[in-house]
TORMAR-694636 format. One record per residue (C-alpha): residue number from 1; residue in three letters; z, x, y. Coordinates in Angstrom, 2 decimals, m for minus. Layout:
vexlum; loza; up; east; north
NUM; ALA; Z; X; Y
...
// end
This chain:
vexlum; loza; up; east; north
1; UNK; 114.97; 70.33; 145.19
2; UNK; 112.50; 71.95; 142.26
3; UNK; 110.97; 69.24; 141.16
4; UNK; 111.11; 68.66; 137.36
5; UNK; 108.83; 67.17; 134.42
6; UNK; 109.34; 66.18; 130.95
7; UNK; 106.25; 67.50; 128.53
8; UNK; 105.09; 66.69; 124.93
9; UNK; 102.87; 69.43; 123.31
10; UNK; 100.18; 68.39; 120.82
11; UNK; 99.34; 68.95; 117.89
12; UNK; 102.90; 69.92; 117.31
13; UNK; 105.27; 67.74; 119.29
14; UNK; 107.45; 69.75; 121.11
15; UNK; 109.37; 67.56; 123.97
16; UNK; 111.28; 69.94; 126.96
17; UNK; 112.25; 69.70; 130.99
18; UNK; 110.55; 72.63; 132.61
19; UNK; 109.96; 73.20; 136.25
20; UNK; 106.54; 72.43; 138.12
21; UNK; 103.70; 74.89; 137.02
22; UNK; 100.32; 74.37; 136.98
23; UNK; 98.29; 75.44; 133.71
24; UNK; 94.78; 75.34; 132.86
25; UNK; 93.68; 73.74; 129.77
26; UNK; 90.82; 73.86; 127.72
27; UNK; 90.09; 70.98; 124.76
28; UNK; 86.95; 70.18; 122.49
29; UNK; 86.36; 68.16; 120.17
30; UNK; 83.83; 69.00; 117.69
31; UNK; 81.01; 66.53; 115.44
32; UNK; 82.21; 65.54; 111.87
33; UNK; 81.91; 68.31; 109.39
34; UNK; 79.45; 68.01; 106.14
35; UNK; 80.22; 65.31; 103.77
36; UNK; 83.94; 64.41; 105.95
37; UNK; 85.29; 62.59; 108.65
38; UNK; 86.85; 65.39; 109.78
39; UNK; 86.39; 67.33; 112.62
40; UNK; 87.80; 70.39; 114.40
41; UNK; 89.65; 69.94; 117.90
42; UNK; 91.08; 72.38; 119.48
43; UNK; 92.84; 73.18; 122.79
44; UNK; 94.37; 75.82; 125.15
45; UNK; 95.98; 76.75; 128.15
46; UNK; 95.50; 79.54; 130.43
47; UNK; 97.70; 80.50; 133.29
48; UNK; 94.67; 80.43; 135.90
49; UNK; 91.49; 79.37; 135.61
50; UNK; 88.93; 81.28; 133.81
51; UNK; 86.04; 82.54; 136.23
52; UNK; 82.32; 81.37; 136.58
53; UNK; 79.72; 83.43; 134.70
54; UNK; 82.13; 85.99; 133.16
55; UNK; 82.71; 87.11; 129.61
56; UNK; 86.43; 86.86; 127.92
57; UNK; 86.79; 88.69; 124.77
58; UNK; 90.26; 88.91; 124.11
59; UNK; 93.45; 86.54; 124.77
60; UNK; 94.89; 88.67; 127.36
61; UNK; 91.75; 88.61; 129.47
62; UNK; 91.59; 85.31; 129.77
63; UNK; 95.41; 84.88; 130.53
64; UNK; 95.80; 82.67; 127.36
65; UNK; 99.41; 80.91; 127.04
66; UNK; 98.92; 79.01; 124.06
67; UNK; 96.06; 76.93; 121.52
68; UNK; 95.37; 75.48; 118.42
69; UNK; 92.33; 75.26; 116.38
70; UNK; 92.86; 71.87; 114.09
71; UNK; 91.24; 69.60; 111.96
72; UNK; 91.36; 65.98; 112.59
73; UNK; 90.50; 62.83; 111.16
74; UNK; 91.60; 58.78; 111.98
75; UNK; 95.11; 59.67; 110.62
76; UNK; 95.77; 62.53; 112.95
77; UNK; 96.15; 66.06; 111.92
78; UNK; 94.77; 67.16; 108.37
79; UNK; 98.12; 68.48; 106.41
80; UNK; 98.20; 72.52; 106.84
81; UNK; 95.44; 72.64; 109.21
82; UNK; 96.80; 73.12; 112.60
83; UNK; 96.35; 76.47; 113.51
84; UNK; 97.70; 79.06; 116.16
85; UNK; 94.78; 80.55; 118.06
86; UNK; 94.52; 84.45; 116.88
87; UNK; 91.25; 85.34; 118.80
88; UNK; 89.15; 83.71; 121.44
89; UNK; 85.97; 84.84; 123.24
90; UNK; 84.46; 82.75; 125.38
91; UNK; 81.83; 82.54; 128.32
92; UNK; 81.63; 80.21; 131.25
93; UNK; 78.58; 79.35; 133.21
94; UNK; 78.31; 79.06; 137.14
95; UNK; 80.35; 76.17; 137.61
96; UNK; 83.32; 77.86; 135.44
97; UNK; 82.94; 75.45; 132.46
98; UNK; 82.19; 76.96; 128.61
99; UNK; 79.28; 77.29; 127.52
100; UNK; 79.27; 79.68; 124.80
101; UNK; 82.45; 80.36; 122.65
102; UNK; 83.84; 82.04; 119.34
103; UNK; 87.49; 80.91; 118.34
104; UNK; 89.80; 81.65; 115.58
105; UNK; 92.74; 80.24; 114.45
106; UNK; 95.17; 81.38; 111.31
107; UNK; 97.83; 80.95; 109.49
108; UNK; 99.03; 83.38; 106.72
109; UNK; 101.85; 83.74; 104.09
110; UNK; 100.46; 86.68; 102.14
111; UNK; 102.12; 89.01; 99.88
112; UNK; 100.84; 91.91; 97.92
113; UNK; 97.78; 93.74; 97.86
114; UNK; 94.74; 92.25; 95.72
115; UNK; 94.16; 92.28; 92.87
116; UNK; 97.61; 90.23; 92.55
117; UNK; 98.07; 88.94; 96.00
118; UNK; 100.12; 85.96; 96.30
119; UNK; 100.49; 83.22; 99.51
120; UNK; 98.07; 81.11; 101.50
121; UNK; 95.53; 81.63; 103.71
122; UNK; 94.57; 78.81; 106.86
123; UNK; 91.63; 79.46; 108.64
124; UNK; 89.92; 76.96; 110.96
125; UNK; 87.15; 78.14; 113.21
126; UNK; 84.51; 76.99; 115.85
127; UNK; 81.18; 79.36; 117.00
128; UNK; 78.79; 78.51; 119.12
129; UNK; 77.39; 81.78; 120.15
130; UNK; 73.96; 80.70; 122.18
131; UNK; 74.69; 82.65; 125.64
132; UNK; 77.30; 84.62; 124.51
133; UNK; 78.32; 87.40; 125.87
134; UNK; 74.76; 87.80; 128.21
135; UNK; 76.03; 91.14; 129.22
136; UNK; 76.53; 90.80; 133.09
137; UNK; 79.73; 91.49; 132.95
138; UNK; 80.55; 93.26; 130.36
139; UNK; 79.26; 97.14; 129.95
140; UNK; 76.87; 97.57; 127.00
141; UNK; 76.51; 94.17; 126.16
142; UNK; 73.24; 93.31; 127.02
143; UNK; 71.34; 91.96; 123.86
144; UNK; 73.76; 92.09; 122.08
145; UNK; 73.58; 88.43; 120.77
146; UNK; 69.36; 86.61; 120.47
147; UNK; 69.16; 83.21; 119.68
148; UNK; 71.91; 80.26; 119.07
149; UNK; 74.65; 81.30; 115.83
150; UNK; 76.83; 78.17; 115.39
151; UNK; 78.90; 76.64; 113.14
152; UNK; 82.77; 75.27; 112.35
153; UNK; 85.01; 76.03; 109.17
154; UNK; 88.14; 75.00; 108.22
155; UNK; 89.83; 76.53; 104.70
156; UNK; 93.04; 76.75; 102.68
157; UNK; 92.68; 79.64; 100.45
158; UNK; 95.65; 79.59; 97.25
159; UNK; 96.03; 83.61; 96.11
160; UNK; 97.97; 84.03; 92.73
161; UNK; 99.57; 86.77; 90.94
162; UNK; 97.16; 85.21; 88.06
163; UNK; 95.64; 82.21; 87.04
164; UNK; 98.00; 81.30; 84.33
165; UNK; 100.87; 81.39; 87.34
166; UNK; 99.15; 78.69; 89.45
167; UNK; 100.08; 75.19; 89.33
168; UNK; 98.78; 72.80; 86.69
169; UNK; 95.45; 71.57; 87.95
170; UNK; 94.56; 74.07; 90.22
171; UNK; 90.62; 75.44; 90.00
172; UNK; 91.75; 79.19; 89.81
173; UNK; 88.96; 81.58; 89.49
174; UNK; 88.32; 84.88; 90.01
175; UNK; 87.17; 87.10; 93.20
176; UNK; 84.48; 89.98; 92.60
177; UNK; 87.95; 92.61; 93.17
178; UNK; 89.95; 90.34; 90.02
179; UNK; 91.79; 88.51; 92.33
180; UNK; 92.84; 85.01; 91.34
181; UNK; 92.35; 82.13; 94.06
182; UNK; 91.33; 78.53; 94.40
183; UNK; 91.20; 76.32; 97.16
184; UNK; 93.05; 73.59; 98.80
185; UNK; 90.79; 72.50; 101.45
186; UNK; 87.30; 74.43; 101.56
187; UNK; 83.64; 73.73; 102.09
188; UNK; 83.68; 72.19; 105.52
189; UNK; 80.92; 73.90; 107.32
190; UNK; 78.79; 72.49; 109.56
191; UNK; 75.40; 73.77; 112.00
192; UNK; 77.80; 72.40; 115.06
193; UNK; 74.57; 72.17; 117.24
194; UNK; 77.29; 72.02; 120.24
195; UNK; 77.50; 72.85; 124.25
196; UNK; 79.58; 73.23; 126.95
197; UNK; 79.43; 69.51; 127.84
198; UNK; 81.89; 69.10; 124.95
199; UNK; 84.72; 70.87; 126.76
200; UNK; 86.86; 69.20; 128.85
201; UNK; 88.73; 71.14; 131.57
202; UNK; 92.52; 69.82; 132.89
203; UNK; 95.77; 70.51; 134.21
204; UNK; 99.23; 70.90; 133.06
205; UNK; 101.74; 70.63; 135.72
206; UNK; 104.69; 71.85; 133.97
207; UNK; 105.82; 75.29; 133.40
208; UNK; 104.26; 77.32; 130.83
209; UNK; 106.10; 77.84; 127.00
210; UNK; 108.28; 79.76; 125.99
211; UNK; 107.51; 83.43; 124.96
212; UNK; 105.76; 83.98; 121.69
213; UNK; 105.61; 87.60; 119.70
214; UNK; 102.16; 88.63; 119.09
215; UNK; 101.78; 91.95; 117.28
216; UNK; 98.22; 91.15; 115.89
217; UNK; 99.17; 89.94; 112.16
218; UNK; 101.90; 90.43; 109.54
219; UNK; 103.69; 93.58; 109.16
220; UNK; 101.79; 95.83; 107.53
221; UNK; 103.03; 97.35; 104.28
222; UNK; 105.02; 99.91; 103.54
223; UNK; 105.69; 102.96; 101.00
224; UNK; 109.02; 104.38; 99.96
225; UNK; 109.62; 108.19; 101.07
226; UNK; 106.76; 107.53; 103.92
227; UNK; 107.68; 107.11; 107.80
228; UNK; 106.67; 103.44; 108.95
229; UNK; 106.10; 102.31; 112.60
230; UNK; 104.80; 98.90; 114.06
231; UNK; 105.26; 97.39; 117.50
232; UNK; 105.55; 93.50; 118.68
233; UNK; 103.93; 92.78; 122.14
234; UNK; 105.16; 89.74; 124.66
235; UNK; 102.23; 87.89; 125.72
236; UNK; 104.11; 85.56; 127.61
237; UNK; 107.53; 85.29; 129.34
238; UNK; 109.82; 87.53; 132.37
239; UNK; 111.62; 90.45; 131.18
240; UNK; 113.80; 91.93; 130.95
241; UNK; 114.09; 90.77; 127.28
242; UNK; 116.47; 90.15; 123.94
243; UNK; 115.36; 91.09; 120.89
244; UNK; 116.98; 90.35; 117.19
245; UNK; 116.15; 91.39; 113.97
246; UNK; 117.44; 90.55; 110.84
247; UNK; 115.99; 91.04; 106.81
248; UNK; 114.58; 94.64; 108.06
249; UNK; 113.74; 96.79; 104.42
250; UNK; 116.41; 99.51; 103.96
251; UNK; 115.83; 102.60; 105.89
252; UNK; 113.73; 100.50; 109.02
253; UNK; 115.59; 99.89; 112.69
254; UNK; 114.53; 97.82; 115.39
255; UNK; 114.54; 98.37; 118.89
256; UNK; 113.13; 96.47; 122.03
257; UNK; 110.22; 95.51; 120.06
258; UNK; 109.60; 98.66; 117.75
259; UNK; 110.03; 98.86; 114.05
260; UNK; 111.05; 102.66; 113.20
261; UNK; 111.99; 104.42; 110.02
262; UNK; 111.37; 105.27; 106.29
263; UNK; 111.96; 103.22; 103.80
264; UNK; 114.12; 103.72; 100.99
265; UNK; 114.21; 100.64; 98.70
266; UNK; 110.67; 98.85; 97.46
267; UNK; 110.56; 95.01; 97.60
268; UNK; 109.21; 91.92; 99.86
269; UNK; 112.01; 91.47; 102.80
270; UNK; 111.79; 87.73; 104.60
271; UNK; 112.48; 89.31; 108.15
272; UNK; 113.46; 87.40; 110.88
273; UNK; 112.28; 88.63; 114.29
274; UNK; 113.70; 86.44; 117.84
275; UNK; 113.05; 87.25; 121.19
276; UNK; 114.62; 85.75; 124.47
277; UNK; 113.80; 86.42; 128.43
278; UNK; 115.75; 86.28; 131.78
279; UNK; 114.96; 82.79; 131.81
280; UNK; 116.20; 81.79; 128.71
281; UNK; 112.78; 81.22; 127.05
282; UNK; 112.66; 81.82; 123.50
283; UNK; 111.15; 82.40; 120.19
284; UNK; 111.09; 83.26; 116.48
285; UNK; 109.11; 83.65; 113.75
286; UNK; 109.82; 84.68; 110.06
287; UNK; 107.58; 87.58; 108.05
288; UNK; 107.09; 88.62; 105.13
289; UNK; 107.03; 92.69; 104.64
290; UNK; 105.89; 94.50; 101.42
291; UNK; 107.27; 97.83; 101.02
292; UNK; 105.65; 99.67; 97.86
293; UNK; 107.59; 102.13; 95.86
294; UNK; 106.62; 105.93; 96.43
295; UNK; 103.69; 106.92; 95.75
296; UNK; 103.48; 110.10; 92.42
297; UNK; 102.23; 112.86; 93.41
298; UNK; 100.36; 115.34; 90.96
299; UNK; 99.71; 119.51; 91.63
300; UNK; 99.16; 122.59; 89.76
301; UNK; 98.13; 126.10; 90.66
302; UNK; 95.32; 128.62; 88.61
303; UNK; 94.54; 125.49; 85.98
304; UNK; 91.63; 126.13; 84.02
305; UNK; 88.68; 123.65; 83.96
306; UNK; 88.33; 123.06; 80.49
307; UNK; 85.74; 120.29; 81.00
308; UNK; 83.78; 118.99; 83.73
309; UNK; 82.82; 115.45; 83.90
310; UNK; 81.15; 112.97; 86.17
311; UNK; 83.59; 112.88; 89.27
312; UNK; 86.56; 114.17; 87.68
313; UNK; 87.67; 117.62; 85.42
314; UNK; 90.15; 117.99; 82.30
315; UNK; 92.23; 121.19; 83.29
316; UNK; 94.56; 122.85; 80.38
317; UNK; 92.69; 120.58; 77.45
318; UNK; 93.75; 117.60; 79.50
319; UNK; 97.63; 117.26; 77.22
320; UNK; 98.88; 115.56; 80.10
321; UNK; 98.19; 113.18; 82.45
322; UNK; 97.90; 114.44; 85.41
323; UNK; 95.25; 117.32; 84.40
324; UNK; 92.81; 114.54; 84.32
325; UNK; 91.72; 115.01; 87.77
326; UNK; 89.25; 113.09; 89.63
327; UNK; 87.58; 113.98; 92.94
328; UNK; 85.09; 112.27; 95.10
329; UNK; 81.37; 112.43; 94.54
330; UNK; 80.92; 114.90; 97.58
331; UNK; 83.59; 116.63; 96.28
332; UNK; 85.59; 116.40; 99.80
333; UNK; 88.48; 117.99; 100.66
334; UNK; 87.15; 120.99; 97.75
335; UNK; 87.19; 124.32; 98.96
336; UNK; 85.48; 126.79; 96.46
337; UNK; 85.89; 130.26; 96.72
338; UNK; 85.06; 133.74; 95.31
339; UNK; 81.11; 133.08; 95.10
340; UNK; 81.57; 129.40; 93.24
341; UNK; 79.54; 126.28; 93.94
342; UNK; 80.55; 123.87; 91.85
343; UNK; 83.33; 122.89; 88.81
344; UNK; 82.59; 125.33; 85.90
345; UNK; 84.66; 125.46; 82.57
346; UNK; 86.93; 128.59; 82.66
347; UNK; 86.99; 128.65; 86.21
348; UNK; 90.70; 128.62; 88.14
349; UNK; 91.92; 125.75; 90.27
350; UNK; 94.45; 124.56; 92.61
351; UNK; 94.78; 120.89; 93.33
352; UNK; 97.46; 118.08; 94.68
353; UNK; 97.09; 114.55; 95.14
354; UNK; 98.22; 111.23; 94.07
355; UNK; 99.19; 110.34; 90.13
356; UNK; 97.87; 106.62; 89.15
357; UNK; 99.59; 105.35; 85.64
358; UNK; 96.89; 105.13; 83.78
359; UNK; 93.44; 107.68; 85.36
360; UNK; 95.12; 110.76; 86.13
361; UNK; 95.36; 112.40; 89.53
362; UNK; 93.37; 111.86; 92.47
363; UNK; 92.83; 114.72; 94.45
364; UNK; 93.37; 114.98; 98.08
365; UNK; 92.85; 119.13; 97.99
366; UNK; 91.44; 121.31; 95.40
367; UNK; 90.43; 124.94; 95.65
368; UNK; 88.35; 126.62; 92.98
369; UNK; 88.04; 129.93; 92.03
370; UNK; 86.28; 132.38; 89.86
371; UNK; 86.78; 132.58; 86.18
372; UNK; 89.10; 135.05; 85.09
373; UNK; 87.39; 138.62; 84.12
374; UNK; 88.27; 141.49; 81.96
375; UNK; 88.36; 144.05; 85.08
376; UNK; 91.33; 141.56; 86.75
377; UNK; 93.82; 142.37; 84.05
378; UNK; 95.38; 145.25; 84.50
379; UNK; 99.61; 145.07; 83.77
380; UNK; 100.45; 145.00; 79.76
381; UNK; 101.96; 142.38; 78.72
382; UNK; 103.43; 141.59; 75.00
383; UNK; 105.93; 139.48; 73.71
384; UNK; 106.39; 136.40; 70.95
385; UNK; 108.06; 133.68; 71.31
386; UNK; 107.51; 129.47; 71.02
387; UNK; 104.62; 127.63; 71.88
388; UNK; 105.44; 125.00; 74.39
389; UNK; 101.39; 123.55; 75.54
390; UNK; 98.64; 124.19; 74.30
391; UNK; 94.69; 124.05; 75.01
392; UNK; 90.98; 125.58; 74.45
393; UNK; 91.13; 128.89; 74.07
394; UNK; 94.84; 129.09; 75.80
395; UNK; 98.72; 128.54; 75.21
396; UNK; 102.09; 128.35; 77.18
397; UNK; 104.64; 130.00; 76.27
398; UNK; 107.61; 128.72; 78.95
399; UNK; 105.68; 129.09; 82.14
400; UNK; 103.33; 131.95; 80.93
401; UNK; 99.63; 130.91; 80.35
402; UNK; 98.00; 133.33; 77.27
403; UNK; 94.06; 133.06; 77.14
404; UNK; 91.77; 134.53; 74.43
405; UNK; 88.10; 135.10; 73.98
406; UNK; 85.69; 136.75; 71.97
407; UNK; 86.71; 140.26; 72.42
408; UNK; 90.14; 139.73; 71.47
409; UNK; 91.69; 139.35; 67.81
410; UNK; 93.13; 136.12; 66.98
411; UNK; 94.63; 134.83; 63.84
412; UNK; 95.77; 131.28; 63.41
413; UNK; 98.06; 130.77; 60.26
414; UNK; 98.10; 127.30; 60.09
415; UNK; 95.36; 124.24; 60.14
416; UNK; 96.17; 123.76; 63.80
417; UNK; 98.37; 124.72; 66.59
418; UNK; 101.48; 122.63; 67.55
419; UNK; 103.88; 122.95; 69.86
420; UNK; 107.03; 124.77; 68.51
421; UNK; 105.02; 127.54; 66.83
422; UNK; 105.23; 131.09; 67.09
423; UNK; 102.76; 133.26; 69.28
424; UNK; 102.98; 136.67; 69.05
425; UNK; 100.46; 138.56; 71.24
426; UNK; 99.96; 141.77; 73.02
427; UNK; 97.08; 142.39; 75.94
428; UNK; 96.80; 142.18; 79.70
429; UNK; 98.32; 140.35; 82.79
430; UNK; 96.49; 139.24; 86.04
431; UNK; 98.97; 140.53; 88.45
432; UNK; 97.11; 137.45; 91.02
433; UNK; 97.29; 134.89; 88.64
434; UNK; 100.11; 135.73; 85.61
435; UNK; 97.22; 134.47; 83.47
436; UNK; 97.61; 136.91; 79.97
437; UNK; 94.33; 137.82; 78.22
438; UNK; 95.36; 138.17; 74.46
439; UNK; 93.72; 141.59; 73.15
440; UNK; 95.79; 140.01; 69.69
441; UNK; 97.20; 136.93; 69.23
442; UNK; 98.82; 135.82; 65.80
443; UNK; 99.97; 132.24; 65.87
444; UNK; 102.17; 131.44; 62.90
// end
């Protein structure tokens, strides 16, 4: 007969008859923090033990099942601070005990990208960093860490759409980037001053927990129109598995893990993701996914600079939005052509990027070439008819662009041009370009 046991999981009680296994686990308990009678404790379980002198730097290496990083004090568990463990690194001596460690643990309800984030934000922490990571057995690693670097933090972090949103009584203040936050549960750090004798190493004779999804943080954001992919890993459980999925944006499908598709409606879904194995082990969590709405785009072909400004030029006297264009200092992703170096008024370009509400268009490509001569015009052109943009030293008229300069004739009877005036010109087209130089222009 398989002999059976009946197991109660803390921090979080979680009672359950599970067949014999035997588990490794791992607690500590660390000194008060500054100014508190708190303290951080955590603990977790490995499927084996971990080996003398070697290096873990990642959950999987160290065949982690489960762990929390909490905060204590003499009533139990600090509200909100009992934290899943999202990355451990740790280093055992000779014997096999820890003597050297780094360990996070997180919880996060975010929304939104700053500067109006919204949600909370649990972090709990322990370092102790004075052998870590020696380099013996790990490639490259050698020096990589002089000298002891230790401490413990525990923080709730509040993010708000704005201060005047948060509750009543809440210390909202600003971040450098204008995001409003305030704190729930901050400035607990303490020099731990810690060592391995504060580990305690045991065993768990009952079968290991369920399986959890682990995909390395939230869902990351979307954008309508744009393809979207993200995968959830098992770190623990027998396949073959069950997966469900419910909530998913419009446009996104789920499949053994896999999030696939392109989303067609912006909002924040709730989606709820479960997961079962052969031997009925289970779990679920709940996210919360962000998808943006498309992203404006912004082009035009043979503008003329008009003006040239730090970062950024006005094409076409800069009527519209979008022919404010900005670039990046080093002027990436600029090809120049035709002999030019640099942005010059009168010169041609070609640009697309992205339009934001309010600066104009950031460029992703732009190509600039040559001013426009005399010797490039070559097909007659003539013709009068309304004025529907207008600029320096240029006007449309439907989709055709007439220039003028000093050499040709042009008479302006009114105070200033509008749209919905007359232009009546005659000159020369740029087959390459349409662009018509006026030889006479009469604006009326």
């Amino acid at each position: 007969m398989k002999k059976t046991t009946t197991l109660c999981l803390a921090p979080v009680l979680l009672c359950m008859s599970a067949l014999a296994y035997s588990n490794t686990i791992y607690t500590y308990n660390g000194p008060n923090l500054t100014g508190t009678g708190d303290h951080l404790s955590i603990s977790f379980t490995t499927t084996t033990p971990l080996a003398p002198s070697k290096s873990y730097i990642t959950l999987p290496s160290a065949n982690f099942v489960s762990g929390y990083v909490t905060v204590m004090n003499t009533n139990g568990i600090v509200p909100g601070l009992n934290t899943p463990i999202e990355s451990l690194q740790v280093h055992t001596d000779s014997a096999g005990n820890i003597d050297a460690w780094n360990i996070f643990g997180g919880i996060s309800t975010l929304t939104g990208l700053a500067p109006t984030m919204q949600g909370t934000d649990t972090q709990a922490y322990s370092m102790n960093t004075l052998v870590f990571i020696p380099g013996s057995d790990i490639p490259g690693a050698v020096g990589l860490v002089t000298g002891a670097y230790n401490y413990e933090q525990a923080t709730i972090v509040n993010f708000y759409s704005s201060c005047a949103n948060a509750p009543a009584g809440t210390n909202c203040t600003l971040a450098g980037n204008g995001q409003p936050y305030g704190y729930s549960y901050s400035g607990i750090i303490n020099p731990a001053h810690t060592n391995g004798s504060w580990w305690q190493i045991s065993q768990d004779n009952t079968n290991p927990p369920p399986a959890t999804i682990n995909f390395n943080g939230t869902f990351p954001a979307g954008t309508v129109g744009t393809a979207y992919s993200t995968s959830l890993t098992v770190t623990n459980g027998t396949p073959p598995y069950v997966w469900t999925a419910t909530g998913l944006p419009n446009g996104l499908t789920f499949s053994n893990g896999s999030i696939l598709g392109t989303p067609t409606t912006p909002g924040t879904y709730s989606v709820n993701i479960g997961l079962s194995d052969s031997t009925q082990a289970s779990a679920s969590h709940t996210y919360s996914v962000v998808i943006n709405p498309a992203v404006a785009t912004c082009s035009n072909k043979d503008a003329v600079i008009t003006s040239v400004g730090r970062n950024f030029i006005v094409v076409n006297g800069g009527l519209n939005l979008a022919d404010h264009v900005w670039y990046t200092p080093s002027a990436a992703g600029t090809t120049f052509t035709g002999g030019t170096t640099g942005f010059l008024t009168g010169e041609l370009v070609d640009f697309t990027g992205t339009l934001d509400p309010v600066a104009g268009c950031y460029a992703t490509s732009m190509t600039v070439k040559p001013a426009p001569t005399v010797g490039n015009y070559t097909v007659k052109d003539e013709g009068r008819k309304k004025i529907t943009a207008f600029g320096d030293h240029y006007v449309f008229v439907g989709t055709k662009k007439i220039i003028w300069n000093s050499t040709s004739s042009y008479t302006l009877n009114a105070a200033q041009i509008k749209v919905g005036m007359i232009a009546e010109w005659k000159g020369l087209r740029d087959k390459a370009t349409g662009i018509v130089l006026a030889k006479s222009l009469v604006i009326n």
